[in-house]
N, C-alpha and C positions, 0 to 999 in steps of 0.2 A: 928712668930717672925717678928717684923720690919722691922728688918737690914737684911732679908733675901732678896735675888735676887732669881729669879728661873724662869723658863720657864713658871709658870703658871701667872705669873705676868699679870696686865691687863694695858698697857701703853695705856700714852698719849700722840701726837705730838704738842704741842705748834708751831707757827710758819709750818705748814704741807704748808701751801702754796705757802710759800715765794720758790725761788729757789733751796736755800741749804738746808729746809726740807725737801722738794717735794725728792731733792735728795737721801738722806741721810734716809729716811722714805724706800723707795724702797729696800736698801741695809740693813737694819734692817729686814724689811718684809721676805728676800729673805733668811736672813741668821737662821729666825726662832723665831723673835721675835714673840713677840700678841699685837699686835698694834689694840686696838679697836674701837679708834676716834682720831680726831686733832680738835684743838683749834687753829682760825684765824678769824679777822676784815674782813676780803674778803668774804662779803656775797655773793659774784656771785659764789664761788664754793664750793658746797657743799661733794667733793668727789676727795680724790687725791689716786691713785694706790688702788682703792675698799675700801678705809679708810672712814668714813663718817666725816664729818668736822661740827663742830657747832661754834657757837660765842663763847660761854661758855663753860666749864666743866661742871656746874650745871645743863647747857641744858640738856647734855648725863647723869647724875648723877640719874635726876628726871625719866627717861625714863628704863634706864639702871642698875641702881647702881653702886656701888663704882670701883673708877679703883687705883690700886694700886701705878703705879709709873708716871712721866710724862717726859718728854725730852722736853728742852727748845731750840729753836732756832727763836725767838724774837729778836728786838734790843735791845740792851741793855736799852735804857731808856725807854723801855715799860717790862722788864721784873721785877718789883716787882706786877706791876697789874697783872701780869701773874703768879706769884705765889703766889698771893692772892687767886687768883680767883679758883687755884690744893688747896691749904689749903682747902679751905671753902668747898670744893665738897670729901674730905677724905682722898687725897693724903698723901700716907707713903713714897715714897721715891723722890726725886726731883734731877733728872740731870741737872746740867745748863755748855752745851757747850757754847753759849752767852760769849763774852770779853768786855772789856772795860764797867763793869758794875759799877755804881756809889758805891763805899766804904760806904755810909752810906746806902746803897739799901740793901747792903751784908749782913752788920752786922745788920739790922732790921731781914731778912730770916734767919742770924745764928740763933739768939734770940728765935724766932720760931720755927725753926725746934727743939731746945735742949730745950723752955720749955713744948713742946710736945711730946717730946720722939720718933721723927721723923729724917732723914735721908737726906743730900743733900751732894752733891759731884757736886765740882764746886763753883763757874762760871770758867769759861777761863781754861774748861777741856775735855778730848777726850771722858769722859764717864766710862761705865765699861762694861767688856766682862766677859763672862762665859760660856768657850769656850763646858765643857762635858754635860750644861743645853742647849746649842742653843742659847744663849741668848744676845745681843747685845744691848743697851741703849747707843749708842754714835758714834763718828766717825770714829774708829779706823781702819785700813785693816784687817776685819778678817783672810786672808789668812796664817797671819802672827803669827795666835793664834791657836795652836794644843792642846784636851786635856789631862792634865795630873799633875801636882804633885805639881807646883810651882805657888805660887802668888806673884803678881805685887802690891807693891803699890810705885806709880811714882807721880812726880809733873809735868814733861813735858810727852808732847803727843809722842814728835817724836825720844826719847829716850827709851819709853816703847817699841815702837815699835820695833827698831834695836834689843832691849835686848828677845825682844817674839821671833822674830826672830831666836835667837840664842839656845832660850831655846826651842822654838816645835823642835828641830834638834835633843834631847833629851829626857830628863826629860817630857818636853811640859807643860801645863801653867791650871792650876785653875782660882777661881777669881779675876780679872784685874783692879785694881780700880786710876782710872788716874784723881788725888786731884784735878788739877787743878796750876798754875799758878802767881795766885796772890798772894797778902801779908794777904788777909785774906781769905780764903774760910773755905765751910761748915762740911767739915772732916780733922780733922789733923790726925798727925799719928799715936797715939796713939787709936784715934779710929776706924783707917782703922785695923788697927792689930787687932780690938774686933769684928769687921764686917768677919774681915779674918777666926777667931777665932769659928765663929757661923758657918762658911760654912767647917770647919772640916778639912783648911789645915794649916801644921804645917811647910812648905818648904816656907819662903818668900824671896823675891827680894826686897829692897829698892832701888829706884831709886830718888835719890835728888841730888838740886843744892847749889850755895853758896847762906849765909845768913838764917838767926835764928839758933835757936836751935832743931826746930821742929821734925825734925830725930832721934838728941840723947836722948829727953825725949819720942820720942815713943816708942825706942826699950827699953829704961828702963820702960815702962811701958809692955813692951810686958814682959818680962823678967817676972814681978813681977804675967802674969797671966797665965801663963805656958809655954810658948814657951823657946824651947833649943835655945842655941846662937849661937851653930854650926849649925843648918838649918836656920840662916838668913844671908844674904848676903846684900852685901851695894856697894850702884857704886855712884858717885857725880861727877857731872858736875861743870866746870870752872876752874880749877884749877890753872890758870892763870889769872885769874882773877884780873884788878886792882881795887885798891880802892876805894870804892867810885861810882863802875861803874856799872850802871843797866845793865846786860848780857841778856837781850830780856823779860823775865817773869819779870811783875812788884814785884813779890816777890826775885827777883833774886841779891841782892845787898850786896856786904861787906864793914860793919859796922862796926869795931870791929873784935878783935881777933876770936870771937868763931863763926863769919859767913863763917868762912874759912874752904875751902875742905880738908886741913891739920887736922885742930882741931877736926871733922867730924870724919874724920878716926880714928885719936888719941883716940879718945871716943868711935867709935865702937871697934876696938882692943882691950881696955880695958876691956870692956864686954865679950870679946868673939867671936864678930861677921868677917863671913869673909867678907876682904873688896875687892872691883875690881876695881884695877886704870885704867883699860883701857878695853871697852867692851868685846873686846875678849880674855881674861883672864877668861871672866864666861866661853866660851865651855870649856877651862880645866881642872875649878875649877867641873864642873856639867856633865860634858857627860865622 
């Protein structure tokens, strides 16, 4: 299956040379990733932490065969060459930590990835964790993911985090899928819930901020493919939020009645879902 994550995965580092993959590649390796090559213009170095580094995908492709996911840490105006270049060599899943990447870059990769029946999560995200596989594809603190029962699908990095936190205290944490940030990225939530859905947990966290709708038509679609409304839980960021005012993620903005953390909630209580006005209200909803 596509949409599956799993240890045996065979990544790729885009960007392996630059500072913060060299970093961040080490910390994946350590926590049990399969990082098999990196992809970097720095033809002086061919090898960062026993990773072999090529120009291309296609180099490693022709020699190697197919590698299933890739991690992006690229400038942002070299990353649609950059996932031209994981398309054409087989790539099924595509994480793009990478911010500030061009809106028309985004939605050419949407396009792509959904008429192919492939997988991206991101741009301007922490990645995804899978904490009972080993498995890490992005930058999150693993320390802070224990496994166990509950999935994460969040639109901020450093809200997943405080909420994993709270939950390995507990319950502790399945697959971690962290959208990403902006106003358009590669998975909404409707298809995080079907990605959730194939890895066989039924206990989700939503974590969203103000602006769209994006949350309330995921959980209704979660609803319609089997998920109970009492194992999903909802937390939203801003709540004060004034109008009109970008709160840090460029998706983050209230437009209108139904971008508001009031209306949010309103919709998930009507469904069923529990909602958490304030982080730590989950330890005593969950542990």
């Amino acid at each position: 299956m596509r949409t599956v994550f799993s240890r045996q995965d065979k990544v790729c580092v885009y960007g392996i040379t630059g500072r913060y993959g060299s970093f961040h590649t080490k910390r994946m390796l350590e926590y049990g990733t399969n990082i098999v090559c990196g992809v970097s213009k720095n033809v002086s170095v061919r090898e960062v932490h026993g990773v072999p580094v090529y120009n291309s995908l296609r180099n490693f492709f022709e020699q190697h065969g197919e590698v299933s996911t890739a991690i992006f840490f690229v400038p942002s105006q070299h990353i649609f060459e950059a996932f031209e270049d994981a398309l054409l060599a087989g790539v099924e899943k595509f994480v793009i930590i990478t911010e500030h990447v061009p809106i028309h870059d985004t939605l050419e990769m949407v396009r792509a990835v959904r008429r192919e029946r492939k997988v991206l999560i991101g741009p301007n995200c922490p990645g995804v964790i899978y904490p009972q596989e080993r498995l890490k594809i992005g930058i999150m603190p693993e320390k802070y993911f224990k496994p166990g029962e509950f999935a994460i699908i969040s639109r901020s990095g450093t809200l997943m985090y405080e909420m994993a936190k709270i939950l390995s205290e507990g319950p502790g944490l399945g697959l971690c899928l962290g959208l990403g940030g902006d106003p358009i990225v590669g998975t909404n939530v409707a298809e995080a819930f079907e990605i959730v859905k194939e890895h066989g947990f039924e206990k989700v966290l939503i974590i969203g901020e103000i602006g769209g709708e994006d949350e309330v038509r995921g959980v209704e679609h979660a609803l319609k493919i089997g998920f109970r409304p009492e194992n999903i839980y909802a937390f939203f960021a801003g709540r004060h939020a004034p109008e009109g005012k970008r709160m840090g993620h460029a998706g983050a903005i209230v437009e209108g009645e139904k971008g508001k953390v009031w209306y949010k909630e309103r919709a998930m209580i009507q469904m069923g879902v529990k909602v958490v006005r304030l982080p730590w209200e989950l330890e005593r909803m969950v542990i």
